[in-house]
Every structure is written in structure tokens, then in C-alpha cells.
gemmi code that builds the backbone of each chain (N, CA, C; Angstrom):
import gemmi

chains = {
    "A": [
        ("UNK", (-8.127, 2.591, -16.071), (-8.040, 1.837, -14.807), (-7.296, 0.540, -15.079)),
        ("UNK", (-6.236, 0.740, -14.128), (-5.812, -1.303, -14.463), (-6.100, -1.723, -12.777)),
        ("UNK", (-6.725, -3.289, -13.262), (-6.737, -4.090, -11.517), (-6.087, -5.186, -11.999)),
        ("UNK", (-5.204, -5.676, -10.920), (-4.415, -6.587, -11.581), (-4.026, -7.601, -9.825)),
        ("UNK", (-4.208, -8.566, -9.815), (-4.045, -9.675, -9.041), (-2.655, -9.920, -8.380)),
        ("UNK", (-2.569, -10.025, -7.397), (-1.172, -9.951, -6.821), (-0.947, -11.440, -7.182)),
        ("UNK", (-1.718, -12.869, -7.189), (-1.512, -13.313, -7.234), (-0.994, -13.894, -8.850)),
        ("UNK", (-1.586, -13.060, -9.916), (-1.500, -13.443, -11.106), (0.152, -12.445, -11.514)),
        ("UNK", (0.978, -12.317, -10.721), (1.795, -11.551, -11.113), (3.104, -11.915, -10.431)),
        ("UNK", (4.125, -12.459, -11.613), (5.344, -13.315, -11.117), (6.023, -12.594, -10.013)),
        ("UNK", (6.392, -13.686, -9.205), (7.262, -13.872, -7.848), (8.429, -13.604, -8.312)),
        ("UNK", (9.306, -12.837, -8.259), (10.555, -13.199, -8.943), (11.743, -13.420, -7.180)),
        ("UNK", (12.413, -14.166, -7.376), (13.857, -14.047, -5.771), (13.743, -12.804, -6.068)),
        ("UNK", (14.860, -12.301, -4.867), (15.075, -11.250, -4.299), (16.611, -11.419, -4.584)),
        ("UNK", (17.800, -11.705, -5.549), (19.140, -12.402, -5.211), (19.869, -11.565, -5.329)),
        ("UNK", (19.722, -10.137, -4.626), (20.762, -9.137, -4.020), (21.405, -9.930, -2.559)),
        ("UNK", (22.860, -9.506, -2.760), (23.642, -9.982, -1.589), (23.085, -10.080, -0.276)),
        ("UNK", (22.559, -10.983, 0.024), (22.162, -10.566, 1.415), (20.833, -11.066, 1.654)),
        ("UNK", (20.250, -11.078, 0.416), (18.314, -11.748, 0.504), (18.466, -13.258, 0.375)),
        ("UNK", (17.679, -13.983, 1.238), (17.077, -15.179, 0.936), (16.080, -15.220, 1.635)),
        ("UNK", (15.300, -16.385, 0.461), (13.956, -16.646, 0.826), (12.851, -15.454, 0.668)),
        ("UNK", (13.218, -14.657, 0.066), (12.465, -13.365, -0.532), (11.918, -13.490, -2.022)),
        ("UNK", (10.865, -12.964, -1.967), (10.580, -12.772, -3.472), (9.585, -11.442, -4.002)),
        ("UNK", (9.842, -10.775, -4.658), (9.060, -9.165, -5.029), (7.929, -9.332, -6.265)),
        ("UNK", (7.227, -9.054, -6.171), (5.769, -8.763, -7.303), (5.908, -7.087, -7.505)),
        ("UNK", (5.798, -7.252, -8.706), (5.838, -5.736, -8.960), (4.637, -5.523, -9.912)),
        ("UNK", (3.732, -4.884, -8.657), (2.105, -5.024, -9.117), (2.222, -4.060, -9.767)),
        ("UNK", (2.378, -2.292, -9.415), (2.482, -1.714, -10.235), (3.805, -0.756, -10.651)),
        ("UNK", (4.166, -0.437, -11.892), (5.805, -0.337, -12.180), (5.270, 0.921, -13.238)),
        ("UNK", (6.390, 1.923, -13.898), (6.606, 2.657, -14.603), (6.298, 2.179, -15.919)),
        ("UNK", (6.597, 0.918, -16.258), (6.444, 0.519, -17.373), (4.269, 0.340, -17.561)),
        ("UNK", (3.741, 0.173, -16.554), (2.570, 1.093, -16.170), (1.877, 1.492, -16.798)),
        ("UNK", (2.612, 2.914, -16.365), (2.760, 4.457, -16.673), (2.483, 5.474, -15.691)),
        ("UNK", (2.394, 4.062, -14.745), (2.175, 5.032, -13.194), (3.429, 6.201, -13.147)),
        ("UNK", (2.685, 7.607, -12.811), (4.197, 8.588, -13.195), (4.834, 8.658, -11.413)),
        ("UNK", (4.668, 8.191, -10.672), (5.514, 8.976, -9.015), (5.880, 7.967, -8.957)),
        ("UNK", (5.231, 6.621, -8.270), (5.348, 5.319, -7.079), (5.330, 4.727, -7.739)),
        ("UNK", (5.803, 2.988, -7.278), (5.696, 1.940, -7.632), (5.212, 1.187, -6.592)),
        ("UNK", (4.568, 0.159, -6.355), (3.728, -0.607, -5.374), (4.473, -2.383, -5.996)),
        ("UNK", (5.006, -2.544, -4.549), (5.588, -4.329, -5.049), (4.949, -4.558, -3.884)),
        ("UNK", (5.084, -5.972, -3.559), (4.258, -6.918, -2.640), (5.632, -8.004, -2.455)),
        ("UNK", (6.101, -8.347, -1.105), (7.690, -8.760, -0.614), (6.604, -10.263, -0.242)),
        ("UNK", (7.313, -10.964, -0.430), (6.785, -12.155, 0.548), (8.150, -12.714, 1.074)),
        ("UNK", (8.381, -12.963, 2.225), (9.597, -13.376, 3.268), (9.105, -14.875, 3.859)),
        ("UNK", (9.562, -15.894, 3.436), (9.379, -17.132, 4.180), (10.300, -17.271, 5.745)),
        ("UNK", (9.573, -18.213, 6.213), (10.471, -18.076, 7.777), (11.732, -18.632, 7.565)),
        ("UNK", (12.480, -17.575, 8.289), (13.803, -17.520, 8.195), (14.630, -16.574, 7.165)),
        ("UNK", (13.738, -15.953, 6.595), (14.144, -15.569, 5.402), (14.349, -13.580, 5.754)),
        ("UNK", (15.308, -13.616, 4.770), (15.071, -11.472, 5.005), (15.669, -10.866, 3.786)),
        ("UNK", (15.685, -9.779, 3.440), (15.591, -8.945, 2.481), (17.482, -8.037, 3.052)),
        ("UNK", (17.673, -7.800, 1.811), (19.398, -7.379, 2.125), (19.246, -5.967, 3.416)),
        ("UNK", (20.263, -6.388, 4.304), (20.823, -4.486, 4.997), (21.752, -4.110, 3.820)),
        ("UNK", (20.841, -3.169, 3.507), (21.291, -2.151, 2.706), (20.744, -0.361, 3.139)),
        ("UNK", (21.512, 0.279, 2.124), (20.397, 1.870, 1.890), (21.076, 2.560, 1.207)),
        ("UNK", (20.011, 3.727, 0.290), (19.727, 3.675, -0.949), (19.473, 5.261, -0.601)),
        ("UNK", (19.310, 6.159, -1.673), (18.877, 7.471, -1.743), (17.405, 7.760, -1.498)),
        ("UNK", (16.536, 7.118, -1.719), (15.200, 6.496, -1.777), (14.005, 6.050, -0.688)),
        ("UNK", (13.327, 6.474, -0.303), (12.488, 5.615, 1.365), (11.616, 4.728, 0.241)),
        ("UNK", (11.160, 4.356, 1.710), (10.091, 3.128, 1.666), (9.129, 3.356, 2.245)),
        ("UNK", (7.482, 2.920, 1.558), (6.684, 2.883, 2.250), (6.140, 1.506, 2.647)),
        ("UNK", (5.850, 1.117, 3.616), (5.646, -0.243, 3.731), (4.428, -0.706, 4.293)),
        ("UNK", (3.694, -1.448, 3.770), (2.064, -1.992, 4.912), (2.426, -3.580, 4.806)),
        ("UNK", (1.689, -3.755, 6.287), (2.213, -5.541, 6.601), (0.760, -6.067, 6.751)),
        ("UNK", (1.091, -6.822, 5.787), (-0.662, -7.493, 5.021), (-0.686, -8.696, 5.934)),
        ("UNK", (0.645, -9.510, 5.552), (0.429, -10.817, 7.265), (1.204, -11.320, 7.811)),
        ("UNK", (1.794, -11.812, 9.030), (3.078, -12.358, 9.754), (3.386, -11.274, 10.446)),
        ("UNK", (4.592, -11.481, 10.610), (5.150, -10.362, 11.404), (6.720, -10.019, 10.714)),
        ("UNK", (6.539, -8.690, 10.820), (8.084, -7.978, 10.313), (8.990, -7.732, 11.368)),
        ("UNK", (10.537, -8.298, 11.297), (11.571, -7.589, 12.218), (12.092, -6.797, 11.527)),
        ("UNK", (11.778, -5.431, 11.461), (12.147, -4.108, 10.461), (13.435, -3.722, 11.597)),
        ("UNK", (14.374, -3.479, 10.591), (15.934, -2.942, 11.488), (15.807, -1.989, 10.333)),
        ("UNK", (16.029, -0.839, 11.292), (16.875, 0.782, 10.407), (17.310, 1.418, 11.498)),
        ("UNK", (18.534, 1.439, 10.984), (19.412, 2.725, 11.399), (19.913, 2.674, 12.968)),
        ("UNK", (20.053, 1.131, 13.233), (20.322, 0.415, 15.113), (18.855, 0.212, 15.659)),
        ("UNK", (17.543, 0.263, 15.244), (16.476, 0.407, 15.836), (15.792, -1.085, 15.347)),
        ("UNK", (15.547, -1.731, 15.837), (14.783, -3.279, 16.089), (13.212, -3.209, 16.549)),
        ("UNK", (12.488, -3.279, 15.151), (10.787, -3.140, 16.232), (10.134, -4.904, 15.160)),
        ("UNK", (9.496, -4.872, 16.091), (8.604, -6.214, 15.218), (6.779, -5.808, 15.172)),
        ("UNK", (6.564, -5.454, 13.754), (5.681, -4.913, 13.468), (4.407, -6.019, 12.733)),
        ("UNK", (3.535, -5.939, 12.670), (2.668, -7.318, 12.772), (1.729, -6.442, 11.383)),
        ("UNK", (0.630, -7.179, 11.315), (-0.412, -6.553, 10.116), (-1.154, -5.593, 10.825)),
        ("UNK", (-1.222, -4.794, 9.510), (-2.034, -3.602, 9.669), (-1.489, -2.704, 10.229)),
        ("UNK", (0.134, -2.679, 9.678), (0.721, -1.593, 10.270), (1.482, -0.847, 9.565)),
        ("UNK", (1.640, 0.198, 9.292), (2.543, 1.221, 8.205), (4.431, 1.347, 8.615)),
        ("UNK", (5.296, 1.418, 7.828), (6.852, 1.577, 8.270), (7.094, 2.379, 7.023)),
        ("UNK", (7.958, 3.194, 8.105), (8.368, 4.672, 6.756), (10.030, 4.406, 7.638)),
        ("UNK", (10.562, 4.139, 5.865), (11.891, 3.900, 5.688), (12.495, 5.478, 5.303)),
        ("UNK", (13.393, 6.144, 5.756), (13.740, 7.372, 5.447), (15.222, 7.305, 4.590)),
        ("UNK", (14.982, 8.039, 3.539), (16.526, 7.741, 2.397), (17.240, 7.579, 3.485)),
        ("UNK", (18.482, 6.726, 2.351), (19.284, 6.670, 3.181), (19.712, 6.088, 4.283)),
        ("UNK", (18.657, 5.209, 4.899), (18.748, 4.985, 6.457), (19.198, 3.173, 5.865)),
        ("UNK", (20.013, 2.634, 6.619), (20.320, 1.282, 6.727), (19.264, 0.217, 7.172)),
        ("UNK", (18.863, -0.244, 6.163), (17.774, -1.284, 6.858), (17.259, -2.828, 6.183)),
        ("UNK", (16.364, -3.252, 6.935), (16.440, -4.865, 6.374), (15.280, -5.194, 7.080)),
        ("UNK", (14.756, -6.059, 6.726), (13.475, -6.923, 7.138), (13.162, -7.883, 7.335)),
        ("UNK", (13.292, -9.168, 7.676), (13.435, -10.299, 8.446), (12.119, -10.951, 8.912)),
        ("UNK", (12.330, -12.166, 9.057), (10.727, -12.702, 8.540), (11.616, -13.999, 9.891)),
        ("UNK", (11.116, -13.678, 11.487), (11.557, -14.600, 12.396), (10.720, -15.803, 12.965)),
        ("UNK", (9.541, -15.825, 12.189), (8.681, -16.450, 12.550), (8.573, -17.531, 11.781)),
        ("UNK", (7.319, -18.574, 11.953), (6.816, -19.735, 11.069), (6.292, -19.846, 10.425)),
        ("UNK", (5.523, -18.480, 10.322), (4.333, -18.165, 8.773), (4.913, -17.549, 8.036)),
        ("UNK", (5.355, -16.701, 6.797), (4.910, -16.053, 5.962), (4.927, -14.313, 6.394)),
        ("UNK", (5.564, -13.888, 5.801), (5.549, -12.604, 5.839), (5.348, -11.716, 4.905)),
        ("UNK", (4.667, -11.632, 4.666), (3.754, -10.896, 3.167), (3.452, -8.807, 3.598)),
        ("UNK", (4.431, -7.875, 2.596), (4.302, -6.833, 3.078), (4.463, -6.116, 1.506)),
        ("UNK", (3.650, -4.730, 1.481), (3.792, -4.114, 0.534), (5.109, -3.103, 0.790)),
        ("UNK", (5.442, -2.790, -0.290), (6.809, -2.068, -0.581), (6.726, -0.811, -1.563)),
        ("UNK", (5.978, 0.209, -1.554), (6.212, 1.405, -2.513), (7.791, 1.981, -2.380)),
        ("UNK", (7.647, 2.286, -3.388), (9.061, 3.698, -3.882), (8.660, 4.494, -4.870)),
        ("UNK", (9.744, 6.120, -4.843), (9.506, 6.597, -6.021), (10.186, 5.864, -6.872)),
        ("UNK", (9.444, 6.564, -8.391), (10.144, 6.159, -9.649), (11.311, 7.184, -10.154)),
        ("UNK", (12.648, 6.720, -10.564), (13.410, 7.469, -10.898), (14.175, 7.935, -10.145)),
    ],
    "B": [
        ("UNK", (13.139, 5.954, 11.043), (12.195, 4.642, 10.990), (11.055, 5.326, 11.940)),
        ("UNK", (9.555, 5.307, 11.150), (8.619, 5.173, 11.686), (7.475, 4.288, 11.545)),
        ("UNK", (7.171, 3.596, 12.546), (6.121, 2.456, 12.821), (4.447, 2.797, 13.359)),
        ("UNK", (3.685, 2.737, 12.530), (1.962, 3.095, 13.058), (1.002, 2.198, 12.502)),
        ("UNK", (0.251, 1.534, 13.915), (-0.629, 0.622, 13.594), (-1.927, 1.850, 12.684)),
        ("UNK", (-2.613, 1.079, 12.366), (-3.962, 1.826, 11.498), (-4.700, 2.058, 12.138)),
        ("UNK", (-5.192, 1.493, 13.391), (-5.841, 1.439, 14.542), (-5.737, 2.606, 15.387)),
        ("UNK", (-4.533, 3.152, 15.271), (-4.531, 4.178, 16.428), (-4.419, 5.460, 16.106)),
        ("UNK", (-4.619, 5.211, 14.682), (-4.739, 6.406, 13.176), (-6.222, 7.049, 13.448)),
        ("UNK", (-6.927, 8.280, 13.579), (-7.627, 8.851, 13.566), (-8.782, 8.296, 12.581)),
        ("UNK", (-9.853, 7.645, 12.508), (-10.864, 7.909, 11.320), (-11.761, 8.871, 10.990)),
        ("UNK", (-10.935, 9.425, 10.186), (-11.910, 10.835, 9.679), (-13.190, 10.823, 8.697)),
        ("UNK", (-14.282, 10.910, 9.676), (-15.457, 11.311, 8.234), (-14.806, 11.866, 6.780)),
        ("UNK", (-15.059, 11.007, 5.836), (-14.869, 11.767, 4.035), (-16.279, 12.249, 4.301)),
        ("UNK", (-16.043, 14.041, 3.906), (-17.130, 14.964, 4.184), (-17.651, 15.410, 2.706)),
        ("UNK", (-16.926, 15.215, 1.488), (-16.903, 15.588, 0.541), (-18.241, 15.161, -0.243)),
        ("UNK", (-18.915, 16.471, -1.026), (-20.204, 15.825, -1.260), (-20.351, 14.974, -2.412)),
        ("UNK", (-21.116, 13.835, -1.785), (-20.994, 12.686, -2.917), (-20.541, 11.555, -2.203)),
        ("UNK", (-20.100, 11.483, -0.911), (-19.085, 10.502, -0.186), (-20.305, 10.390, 1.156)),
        ("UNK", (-20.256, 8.831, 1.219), (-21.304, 8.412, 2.620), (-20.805, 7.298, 2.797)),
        ("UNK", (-20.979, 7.294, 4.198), (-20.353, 5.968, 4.881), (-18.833, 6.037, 4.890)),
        ("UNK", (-18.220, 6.758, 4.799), (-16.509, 6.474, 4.229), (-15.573, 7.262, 5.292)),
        ("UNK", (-14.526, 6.491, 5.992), (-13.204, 7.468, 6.731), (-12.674, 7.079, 6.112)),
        ("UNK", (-11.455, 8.092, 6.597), (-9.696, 7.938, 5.925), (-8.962, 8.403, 7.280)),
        ("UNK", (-8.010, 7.090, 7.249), (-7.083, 7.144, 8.041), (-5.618, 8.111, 7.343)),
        ("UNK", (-4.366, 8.831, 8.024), (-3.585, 8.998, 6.996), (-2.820, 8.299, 7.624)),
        ("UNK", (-1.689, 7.456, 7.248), (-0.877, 6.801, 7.720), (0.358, 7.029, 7.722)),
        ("UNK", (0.437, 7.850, 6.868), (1.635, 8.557, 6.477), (1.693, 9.321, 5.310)),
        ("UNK", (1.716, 10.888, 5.678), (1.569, 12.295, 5.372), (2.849, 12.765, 5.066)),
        ("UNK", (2.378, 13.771, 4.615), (3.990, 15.053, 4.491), (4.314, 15.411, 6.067)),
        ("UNK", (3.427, 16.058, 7.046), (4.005, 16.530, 8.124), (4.821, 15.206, 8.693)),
        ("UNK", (4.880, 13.987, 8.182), (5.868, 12.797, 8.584), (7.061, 13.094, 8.593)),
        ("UNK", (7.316, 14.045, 7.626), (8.670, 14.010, 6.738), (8.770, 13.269, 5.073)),
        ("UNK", (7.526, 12.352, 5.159), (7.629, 11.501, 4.183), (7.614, 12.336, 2.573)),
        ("UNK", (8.407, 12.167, 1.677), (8.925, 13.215, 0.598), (8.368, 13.025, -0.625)),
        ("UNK", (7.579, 11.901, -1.606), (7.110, 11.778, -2.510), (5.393, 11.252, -2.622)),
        ("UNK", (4.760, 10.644, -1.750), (3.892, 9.989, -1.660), (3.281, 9.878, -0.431)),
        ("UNK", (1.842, 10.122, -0.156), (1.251, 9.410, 1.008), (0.362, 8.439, 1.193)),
        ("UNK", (0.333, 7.366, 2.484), (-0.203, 6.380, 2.415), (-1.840, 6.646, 3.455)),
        ("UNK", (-2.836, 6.561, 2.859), (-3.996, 6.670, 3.544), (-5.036, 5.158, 3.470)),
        ("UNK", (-5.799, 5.200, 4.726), (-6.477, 4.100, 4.698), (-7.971, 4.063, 4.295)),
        ("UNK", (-8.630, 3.632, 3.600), (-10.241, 4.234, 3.796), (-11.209, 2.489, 4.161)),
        ("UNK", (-12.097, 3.332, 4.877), (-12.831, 2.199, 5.400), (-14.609, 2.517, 4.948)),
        ("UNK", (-14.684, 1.735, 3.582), (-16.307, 2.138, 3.391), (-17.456, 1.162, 3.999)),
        ("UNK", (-18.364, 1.895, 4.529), (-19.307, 0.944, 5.441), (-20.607, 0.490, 4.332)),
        ("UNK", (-20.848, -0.872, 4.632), (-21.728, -1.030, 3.671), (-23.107, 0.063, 3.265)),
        ("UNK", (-22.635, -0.159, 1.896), (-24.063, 1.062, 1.318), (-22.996, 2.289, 1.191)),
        ("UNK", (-21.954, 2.205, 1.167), (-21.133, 3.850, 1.528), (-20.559, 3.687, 0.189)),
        ("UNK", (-19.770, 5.071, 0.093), (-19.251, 5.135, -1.224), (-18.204, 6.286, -1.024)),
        ("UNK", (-17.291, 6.603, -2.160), (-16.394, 7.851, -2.169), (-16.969, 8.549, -3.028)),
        ("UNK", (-16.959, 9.753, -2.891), (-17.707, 10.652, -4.153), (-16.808, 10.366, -5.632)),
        ("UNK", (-17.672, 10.428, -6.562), (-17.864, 10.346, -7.790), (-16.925, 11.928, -8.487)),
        ("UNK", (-15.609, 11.411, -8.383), (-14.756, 13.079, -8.824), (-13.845, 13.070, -9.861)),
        ("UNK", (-12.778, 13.776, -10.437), (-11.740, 13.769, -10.613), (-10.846, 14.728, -10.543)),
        ("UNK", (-9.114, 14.032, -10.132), (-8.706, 15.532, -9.985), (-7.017, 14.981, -10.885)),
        ("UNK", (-5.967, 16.155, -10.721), (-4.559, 15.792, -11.449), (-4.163, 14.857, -10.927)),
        ("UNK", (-4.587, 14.521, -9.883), (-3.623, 13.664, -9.232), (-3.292, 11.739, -9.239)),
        ("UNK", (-3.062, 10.718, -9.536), (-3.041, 9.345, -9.615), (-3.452, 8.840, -8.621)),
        ("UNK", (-4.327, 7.525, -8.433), (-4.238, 6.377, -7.294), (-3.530, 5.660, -7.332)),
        ("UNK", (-2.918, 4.858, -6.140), (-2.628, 3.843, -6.347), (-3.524, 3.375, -5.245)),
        ("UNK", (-4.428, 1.949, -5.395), (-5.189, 1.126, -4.469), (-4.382, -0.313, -4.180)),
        ("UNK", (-4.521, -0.581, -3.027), (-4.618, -1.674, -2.806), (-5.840, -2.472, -1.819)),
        ("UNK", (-6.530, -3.411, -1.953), (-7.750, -3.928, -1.224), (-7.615, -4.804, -0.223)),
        ("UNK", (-7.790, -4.190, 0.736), (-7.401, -4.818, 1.941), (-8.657, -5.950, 2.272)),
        ("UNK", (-9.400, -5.607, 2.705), (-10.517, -6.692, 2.797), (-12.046, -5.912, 2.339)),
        ("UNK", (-13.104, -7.257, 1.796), (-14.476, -6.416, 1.280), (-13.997, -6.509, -0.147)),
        ("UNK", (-14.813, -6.387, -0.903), (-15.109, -5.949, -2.475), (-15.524, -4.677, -2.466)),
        ("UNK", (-14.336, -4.281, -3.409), (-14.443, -2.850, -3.762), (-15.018, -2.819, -5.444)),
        ("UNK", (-16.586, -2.223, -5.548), (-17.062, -1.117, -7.021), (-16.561, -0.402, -7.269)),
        ("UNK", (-15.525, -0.227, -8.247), (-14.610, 0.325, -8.605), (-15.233, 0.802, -9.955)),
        ("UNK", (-15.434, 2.097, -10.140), (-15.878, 2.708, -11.390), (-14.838, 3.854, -11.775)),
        ("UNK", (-14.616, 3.971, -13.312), (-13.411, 4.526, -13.803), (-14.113, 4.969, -15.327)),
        ("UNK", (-13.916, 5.969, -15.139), (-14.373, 6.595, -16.876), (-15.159, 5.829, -17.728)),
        ("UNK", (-16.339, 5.306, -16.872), (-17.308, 4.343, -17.554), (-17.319, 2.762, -17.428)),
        ("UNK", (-16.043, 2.692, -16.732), (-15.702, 0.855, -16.277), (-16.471, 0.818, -15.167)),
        ("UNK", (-16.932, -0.145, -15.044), (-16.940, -0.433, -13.273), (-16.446, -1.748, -13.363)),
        ("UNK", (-15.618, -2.374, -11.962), (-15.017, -3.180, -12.128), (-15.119, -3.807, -10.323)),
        ("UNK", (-15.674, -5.417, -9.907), (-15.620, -5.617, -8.752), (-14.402, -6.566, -8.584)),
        ("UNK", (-13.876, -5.589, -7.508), (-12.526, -5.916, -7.145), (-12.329, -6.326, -5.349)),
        ("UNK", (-11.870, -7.439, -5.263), (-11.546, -8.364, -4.136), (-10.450, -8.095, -3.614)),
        ("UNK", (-9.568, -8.544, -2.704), (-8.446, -8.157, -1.289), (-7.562, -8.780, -2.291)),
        ("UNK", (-6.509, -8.716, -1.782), (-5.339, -8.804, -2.521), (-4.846, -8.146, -3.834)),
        ("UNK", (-5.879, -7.184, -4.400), (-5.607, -6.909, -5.822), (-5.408, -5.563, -6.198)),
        ("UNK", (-4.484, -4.805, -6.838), (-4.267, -3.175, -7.481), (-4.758, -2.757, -8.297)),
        ("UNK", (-5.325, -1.541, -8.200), (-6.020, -1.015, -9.004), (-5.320, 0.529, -8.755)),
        ("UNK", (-5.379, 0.918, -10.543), (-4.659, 2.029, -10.368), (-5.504, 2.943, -11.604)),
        ("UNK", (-5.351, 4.341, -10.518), (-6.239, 5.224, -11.393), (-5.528, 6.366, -11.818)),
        ("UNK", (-5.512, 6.655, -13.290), (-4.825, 7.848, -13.652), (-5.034, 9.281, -13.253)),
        ("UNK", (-4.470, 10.274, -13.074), (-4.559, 11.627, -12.922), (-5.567, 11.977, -14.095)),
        ("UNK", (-6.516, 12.328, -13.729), (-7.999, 13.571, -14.320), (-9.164, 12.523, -14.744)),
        ("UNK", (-9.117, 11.000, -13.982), (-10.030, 9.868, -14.570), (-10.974, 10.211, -13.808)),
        ("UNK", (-12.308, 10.264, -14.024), (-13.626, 10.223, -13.177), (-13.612, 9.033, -12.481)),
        ("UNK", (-13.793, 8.748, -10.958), (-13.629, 7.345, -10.777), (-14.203, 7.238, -9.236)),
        ("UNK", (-14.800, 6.799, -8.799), (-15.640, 6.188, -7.497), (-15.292, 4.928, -6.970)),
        ("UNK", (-15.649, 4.842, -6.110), (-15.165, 3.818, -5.012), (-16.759, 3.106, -4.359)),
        ("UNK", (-16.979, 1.859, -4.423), (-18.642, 1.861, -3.699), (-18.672, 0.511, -3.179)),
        ("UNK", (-18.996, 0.306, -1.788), (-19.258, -0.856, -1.769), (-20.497, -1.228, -1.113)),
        ("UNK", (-20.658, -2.340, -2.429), (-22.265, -2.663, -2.900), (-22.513, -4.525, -1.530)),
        ("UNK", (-21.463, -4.299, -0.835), (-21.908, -5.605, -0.115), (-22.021, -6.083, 1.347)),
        ("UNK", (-22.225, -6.565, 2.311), (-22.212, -6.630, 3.525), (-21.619, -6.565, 4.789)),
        ("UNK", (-20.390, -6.553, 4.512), (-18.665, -6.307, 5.145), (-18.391, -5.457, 4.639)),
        ("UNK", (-17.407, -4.753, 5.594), (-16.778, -3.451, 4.913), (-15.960, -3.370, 3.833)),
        ("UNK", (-15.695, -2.564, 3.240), (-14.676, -2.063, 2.352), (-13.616, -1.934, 3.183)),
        ("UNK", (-11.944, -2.188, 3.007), (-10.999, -1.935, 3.440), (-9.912, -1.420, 2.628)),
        ("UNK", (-9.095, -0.644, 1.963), (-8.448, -0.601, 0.680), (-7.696, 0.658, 1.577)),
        ("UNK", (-6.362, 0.286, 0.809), (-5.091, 1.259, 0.857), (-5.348, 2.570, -0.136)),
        ("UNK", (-4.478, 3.632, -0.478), (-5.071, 4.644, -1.199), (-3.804, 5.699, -1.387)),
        ("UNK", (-2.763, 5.232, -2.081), (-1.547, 6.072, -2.130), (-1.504, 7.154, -3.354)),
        ("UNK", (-1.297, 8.770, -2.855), (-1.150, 9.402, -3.601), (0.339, 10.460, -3.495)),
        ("UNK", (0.505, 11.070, -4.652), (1.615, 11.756, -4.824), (1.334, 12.658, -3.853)),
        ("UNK", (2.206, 13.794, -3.357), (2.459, 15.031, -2.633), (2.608, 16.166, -3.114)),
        ("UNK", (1.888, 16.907, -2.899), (2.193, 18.530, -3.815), (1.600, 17.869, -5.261)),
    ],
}
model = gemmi.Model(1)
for chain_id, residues in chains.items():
    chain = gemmi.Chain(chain_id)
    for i, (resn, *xyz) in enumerate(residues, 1):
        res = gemmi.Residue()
        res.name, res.seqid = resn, gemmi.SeqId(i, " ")
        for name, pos in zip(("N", "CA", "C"), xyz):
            atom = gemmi.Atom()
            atom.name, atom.element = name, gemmi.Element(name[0])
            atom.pos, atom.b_iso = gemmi.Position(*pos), 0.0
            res.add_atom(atom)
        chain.add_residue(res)
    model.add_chain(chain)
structure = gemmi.Structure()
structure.add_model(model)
structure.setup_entities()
């Protein structure tokens, strides 16, 4: 069993083209030995968003607090806590933090 | 892009013997489309627990709100909101919460 503290686990930027004010925790990673997923934790300050990009890869996403402006694929929803977003390979998307608090959301992927 | 509050997610009695007090929401399943992993919610009511099992498959947790008794091949370990806990494929391992508020915790597993 590992339990491990989101908070005890470095913030690193986000400094792909396109991110500011982002930063990723990578609670749990391959190096692990977790064998499928990886589980990071995004925190988005206001004003801040994560690159439009896309990747071979989805996303699973839960919104722990604030509110998310999730864009994929021309579609604009603003999704608040306690809510799930399934990113589908491939699809163009970005996440955006339009508010004054804090936007704190988990981020799985596969590994590999 | 798909968006689902947790709320409007079904809570299913965990019927499994050994398991009291406990639903699971799924939040995102295979019939989603979703291709490596699914995201489920469980909500243990005080005094409740998940049965005491093991199978091939990995956890990944995350603790949403409540202290989660987290027991693992002889650990037990009390674990608070914000924090991951991850359980290997074939670990004996239970879920219990021993306190007055609910248990709230995320619960991601592989597919197939």
C-alpha cells in the first residue's frame, strides 16, 4: 500500500506552450509501479489554463474545487466540483481556470 | 467530451458479502467508450465498510472527504481527504470507516 499526501508532493509549472499559472503533482506515476494509470492533481490559479492541445491518450478528470472551463473539440461547458470529464484521444482540448479561486482537478492517464 | 455530476450517478448498494453501509457510483465505465480505466465513487456510511477481498486487479484511491481505515496485507493505515492511496493487484485490502461523517473516496480501476 502507498498513501501519499497531495500536499507533500512537488508542484512542478506546467511550461508547455500554452500553460500558465498551472502546476501538476504527480501523486501516483509508473515509477510507482502502478502498472495502467497515473493519477496527477492540476491546480489552475485565476486566469490561468493548461495548453489546447491533443494527444493519442484521454483523460480522466474529477474537479475537487473552483470551477473548470473544459473546451474539447468546439464544445465549452463549465464544470464545478464533484464532477467527472472524459477527454476522448485525440480530441483538442484545454482547461481554463475563469474565476477568482483556485481550480484544483485530478488528471489520470494511461501509462505508456 | 463527456461531463457527469456524481450526484446524478446512480448509488448502488455494494452487495458483496463482507461490505455494509457502502454505494458505488460509476462515473465513468467502459459502456462510456472510456478505453483503459474506470472512475467509480464510493460513499461509506458511518460503521460501513468494503468487504475484506482480493483480486488481479490495482486501486487507485483518492479521498474525497471523511477518514478512510485503510487496511492492506496487514497495514492499516488512517487516511484523510486530499491523499492517494494505492493498492496493488492480489493485496488483501478493506476500506472502513471507523468515524462520524461519511467516507467519500474516488476508486479507479483498470478495464478488462
Amino acid at each position: 500500500m502507498i498513501v501519499i499526501a497531495a500536499e507533500d508532493v512537488e508542484a512542478i509549472p506546467v511550461t508547455e506552450n500554452g500553460a500558465h499559472g498551472t502546476t501538476i503533482r504527480w501523486l501516483l506515476k509508473d515509477t510507482d509501479g502502478v502498472p495502467t494509470f497515473a493519477m496527477r492533481q492540476f491546480v489552475v490559479e485565476p486566469g490561468g489554463a493548461t495548453p489546447r492541445h491533443a494527444h493519442a491518450w484521454e483523460h480522466e478528470i474529477y474537479v475537487l474545487k473552483g470551477i473548470c472551463t473544459a473546451f474539447c473539440e468546439g464544445e465549452t461547458r463549465r464544470v464545478g466540483p464533484d464532477h467527472a470529464i472524459y477527454i476522448e484521444p485525440n480530441a483538442i482540448h484545454s482547461f481554463t481556470n475563469e474565476e477568482s479561486e483556485p481550480l484544483v482537478f485530478l488528471c489520470m492517464i494511461p501509462i505508456g
